[in-house]
KEKE-3310 file (N, C-alpha, C; in steps of 0.2 Angstrom, whole numbers, plus 5000, padded with zeros to 4 digits):
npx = (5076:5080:5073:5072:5066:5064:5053:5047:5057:5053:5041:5046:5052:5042:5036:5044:5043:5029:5030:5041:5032:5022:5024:5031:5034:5024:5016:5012:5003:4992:4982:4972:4976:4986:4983:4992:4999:4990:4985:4996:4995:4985:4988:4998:4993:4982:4991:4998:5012:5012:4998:5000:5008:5002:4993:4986:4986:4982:4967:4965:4973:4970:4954:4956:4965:4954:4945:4951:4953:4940:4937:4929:4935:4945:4939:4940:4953:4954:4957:4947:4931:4930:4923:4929:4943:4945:4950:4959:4969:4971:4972:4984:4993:4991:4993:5010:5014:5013:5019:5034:5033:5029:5043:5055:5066:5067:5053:5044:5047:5061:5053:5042:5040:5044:5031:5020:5023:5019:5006:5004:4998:5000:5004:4996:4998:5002:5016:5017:5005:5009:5021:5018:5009:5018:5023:5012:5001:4985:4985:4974:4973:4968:4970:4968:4968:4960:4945:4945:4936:4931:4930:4937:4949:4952:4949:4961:4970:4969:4973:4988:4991:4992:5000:5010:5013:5013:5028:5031:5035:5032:5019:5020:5033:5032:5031:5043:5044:5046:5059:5061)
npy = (4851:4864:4867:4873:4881:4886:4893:4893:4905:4917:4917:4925:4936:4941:4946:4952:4963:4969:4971:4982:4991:4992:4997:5008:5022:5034:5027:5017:5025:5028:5018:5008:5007:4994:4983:4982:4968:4958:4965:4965:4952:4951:4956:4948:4936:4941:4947:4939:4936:4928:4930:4942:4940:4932:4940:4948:4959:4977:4981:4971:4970:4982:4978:4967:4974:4984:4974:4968:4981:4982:4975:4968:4965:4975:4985:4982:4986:4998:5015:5026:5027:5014:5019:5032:5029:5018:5022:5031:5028:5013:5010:5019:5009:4998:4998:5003:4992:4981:4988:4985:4971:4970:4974:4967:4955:4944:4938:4942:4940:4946:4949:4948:4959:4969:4968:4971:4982:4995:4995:4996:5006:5021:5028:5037:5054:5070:5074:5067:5071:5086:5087:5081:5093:5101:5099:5097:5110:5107:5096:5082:5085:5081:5088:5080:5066:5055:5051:5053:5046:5034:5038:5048:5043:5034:5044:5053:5043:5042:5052:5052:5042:5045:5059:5050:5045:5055:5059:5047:5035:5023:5026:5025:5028:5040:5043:5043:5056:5057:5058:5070)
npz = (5086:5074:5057:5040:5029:5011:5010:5023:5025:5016:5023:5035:5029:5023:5037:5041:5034:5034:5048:5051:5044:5053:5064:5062:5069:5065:5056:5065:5075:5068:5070:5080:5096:5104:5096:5085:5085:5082:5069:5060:5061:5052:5042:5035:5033:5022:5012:5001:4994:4983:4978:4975:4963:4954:4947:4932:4926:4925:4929:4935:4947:4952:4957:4965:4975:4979:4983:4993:5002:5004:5014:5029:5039:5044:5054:5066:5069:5068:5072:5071:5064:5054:5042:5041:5040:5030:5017:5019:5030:5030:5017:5013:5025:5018:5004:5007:5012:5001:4991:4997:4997:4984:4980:4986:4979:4984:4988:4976:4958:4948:4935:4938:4946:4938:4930:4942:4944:4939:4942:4956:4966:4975:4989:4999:5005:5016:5012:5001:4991:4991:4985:4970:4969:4966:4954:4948:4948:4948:4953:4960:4976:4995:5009:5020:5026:5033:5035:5020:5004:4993:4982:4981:4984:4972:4961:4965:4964:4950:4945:4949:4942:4927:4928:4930:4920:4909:4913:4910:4918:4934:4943:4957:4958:4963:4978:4978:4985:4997:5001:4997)
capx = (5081:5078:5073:5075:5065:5064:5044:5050:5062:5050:5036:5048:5053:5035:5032:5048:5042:5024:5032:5043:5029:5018:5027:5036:5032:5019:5011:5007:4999:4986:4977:4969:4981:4983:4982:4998:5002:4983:4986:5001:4996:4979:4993:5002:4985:4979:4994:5004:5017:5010:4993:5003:5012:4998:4989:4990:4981:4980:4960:4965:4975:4964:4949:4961:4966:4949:4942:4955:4954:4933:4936:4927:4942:4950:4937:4943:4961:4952:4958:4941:4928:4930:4921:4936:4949:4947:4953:4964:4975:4973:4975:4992:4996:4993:5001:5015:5015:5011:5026:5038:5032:5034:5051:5058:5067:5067:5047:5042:5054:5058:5048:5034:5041:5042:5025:5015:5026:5015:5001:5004:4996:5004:5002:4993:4999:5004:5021:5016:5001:5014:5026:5013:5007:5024:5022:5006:4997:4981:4983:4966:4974:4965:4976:4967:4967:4954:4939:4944:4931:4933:4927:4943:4956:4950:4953:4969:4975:4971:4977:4993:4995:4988:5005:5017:5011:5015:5034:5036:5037:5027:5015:5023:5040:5031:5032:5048:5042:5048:5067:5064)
capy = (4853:4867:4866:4879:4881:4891:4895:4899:4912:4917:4918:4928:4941:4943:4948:4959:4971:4972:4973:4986:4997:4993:4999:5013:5029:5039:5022:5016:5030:5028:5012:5006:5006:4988:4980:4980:4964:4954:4970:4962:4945:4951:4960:4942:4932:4943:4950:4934:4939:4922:4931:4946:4939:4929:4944:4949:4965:4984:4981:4965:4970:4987:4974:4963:4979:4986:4971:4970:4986:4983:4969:4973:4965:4981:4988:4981:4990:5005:5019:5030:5022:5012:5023:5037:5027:5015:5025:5034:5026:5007:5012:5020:5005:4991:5001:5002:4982:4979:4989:4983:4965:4968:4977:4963:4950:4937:4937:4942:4939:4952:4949:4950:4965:4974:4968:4975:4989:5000:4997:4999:5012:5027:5028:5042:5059:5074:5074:5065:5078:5094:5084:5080:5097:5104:5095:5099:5112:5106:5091:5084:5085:5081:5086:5077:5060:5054:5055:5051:5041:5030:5041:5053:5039:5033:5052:5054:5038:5041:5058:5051:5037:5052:5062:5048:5041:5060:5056:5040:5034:5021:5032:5022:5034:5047:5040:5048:5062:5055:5059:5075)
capz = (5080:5068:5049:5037:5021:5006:5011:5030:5027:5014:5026:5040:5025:5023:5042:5044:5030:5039:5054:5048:5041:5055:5069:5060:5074:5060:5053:5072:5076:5066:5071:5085:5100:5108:5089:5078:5084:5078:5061:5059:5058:5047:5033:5034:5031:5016:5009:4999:4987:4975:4976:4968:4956:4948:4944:4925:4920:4931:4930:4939:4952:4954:4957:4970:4982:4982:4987:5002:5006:5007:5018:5035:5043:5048:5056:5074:5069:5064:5077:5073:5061:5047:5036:5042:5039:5028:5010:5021:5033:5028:5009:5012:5026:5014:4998:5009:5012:4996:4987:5001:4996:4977:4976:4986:4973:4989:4987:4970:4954:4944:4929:4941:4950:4932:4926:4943:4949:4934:4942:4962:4972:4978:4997:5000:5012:5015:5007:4991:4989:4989:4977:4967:4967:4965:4950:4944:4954:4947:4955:4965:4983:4998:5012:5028:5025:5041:5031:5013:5003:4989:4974:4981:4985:4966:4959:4965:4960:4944:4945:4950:4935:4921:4928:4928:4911:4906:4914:4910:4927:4935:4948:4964:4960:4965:4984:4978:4990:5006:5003:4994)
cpx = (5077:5077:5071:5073:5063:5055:5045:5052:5057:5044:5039:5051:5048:5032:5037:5048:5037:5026:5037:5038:5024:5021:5031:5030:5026:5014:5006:5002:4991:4981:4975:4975:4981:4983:4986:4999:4998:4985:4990:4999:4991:4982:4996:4999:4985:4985:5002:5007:5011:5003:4995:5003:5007:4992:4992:4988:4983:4973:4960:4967:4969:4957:4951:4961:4958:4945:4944:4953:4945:4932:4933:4931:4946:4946:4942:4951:4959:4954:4950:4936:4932:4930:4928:4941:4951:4952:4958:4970:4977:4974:4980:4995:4995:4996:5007:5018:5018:5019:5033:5039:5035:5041:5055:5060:5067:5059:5044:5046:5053:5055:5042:5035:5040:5035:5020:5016:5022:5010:5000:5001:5000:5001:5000:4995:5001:5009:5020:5011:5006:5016:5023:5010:5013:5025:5018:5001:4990:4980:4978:4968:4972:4970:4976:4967:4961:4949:4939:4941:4934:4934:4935:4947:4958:4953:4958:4971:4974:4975:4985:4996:4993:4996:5011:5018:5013:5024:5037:5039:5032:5024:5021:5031:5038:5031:5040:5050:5045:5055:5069:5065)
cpy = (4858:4865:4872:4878:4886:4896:4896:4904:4916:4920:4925:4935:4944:4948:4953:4964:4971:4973:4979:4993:4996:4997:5004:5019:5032:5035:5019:5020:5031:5022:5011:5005:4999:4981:4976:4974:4959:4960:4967:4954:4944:4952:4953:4937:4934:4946:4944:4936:4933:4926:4937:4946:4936:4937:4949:4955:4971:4982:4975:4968:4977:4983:4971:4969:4982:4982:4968:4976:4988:4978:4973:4973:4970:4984:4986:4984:4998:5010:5023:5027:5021:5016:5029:5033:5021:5015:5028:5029:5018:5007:5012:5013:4999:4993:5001:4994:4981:4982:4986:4976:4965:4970:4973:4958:4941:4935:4939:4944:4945:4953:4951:4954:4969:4975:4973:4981:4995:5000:4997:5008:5016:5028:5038:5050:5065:5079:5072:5071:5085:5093:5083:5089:5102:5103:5098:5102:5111:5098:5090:5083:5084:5082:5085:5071:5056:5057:5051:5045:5039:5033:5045:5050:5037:5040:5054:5047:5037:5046:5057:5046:5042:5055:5059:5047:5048:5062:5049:5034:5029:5024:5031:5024:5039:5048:5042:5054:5063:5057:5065:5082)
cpz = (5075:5062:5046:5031:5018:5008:5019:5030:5021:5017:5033:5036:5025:5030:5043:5041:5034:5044:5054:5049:5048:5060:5067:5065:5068:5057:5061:5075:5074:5067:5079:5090:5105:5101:5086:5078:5081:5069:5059:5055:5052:5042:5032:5029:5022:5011:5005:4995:4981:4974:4971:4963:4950:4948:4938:4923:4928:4932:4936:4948:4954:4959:4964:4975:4982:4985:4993:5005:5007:5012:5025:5041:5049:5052:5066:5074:5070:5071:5077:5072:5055:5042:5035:5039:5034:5021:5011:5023:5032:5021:5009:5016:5021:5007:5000:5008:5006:4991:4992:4997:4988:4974:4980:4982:4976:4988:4982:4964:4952:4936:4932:4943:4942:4928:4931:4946:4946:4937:4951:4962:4974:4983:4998:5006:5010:5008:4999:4989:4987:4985:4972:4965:4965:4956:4945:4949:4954:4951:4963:4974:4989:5005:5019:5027:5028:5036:5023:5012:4998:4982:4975:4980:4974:4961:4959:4964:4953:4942:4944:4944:4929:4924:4928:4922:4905:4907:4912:4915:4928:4942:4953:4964:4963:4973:4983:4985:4996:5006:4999:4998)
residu = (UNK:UNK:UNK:UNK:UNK:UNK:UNK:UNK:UNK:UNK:UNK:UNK:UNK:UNK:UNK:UNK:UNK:UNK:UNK:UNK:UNK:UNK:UNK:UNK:UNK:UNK:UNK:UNK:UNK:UNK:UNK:UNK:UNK:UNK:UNK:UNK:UNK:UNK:UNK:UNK:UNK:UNK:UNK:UNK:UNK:UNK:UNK:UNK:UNK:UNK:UNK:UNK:UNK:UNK:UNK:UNK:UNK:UNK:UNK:UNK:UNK:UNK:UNK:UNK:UNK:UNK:UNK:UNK:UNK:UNK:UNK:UNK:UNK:UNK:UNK:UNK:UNK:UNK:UNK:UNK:UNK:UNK:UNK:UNK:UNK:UNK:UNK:UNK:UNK:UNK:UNK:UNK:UNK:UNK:UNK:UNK:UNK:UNK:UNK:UNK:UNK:UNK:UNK:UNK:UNK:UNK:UNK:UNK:UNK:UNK:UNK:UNK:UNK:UNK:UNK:UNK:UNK:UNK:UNK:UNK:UNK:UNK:UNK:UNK:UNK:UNK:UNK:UNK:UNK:UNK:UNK:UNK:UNK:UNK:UNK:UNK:UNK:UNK:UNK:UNK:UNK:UNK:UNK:UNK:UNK:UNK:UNK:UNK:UNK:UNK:UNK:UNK:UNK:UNK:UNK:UNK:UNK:UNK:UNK:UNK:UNK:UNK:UNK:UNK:UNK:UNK:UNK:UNK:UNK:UNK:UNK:UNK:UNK:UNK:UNK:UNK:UNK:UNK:UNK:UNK)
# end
């Protein structure tokens, strides 16, 4: 007999965004071939909405995603090396999660969706770079991702909260990019 609770369906919303983003044609591509389905279960592990929600400050959460995203974890997903790919392509895959996770209202309320959406990450790529420069053509663009280091990823992400904070926007609009 089946049972059915609030922390299942919960837990299976959780794996249908990662699973979602993981397996979307242009995010697959980037990881290690043979993986997504262990990638998958690793974003499930470390990626809890209640770890979210209880974080109070941007210094905070800043602190929490960099030390996910220094985890060495990922190295066995890594399609090149780690050092390649870690600020690049598992940056933009877990900001992806990660805003999927917080703009859901089934996994994180919306008093907590308004408090960390200000301070989410803007997933990093081509498209946002152009928009962004479309924008601001001083902005610090890198436009290969494979490669980027931490001191960059850091630079354009502040780069990006300095141009919304001059819109009024919370950066992670700027992921706008994709359906412009």
């Amino acid at each position: 007999m089946w049972t059915f609770s609030e922390d299942d369906h919960k837990d299976a919303l959780l794996k249908r965004r990662i699973k979602f983003v993981v397996e979307k044609g242009a995010m697959a591509r980037l990881f290690k071939s043979g993986t997504s389905s262990r990638l998958q279960e690793e974003l499930f592990r470390k990626l809890k909405p209640s770890s979210i929600a209880k974080l109070q400050s941007q210094d905070e959460y800043d602190r929490w995603l960099s030390e996910l995203l220094e985890d060495d974890c990922w190295e066995q997903y890594s399609r090149n090396t780690l050092r390649e790919d870690r600020w690049a392509y598992f940056a933009k895959l877990i900001n992806i999660v990660i805003y999927e996770i917080a703009s859901n209202r089934e996994l994180l309320s919306g008093d907590d969706w308004q408090r960390v959406r200000q301070w989410l990450h803007l997933p990093l790529d081509s498209n946002v770079f152009y928009f962004l420069q479309q924008i601001d053509p001083e902005f610090p663009a890198t436009w290969i991702l494979k490669g980027m280091t931490k001191e960059q990823y850091w630079e354009m992400q502040g780069a990006a909260r300095k141009l919304a904070k001059q819109y009024g926007i919370p950066p992670i609009w700027f992921e706008d990019a994709w359906v412009s």
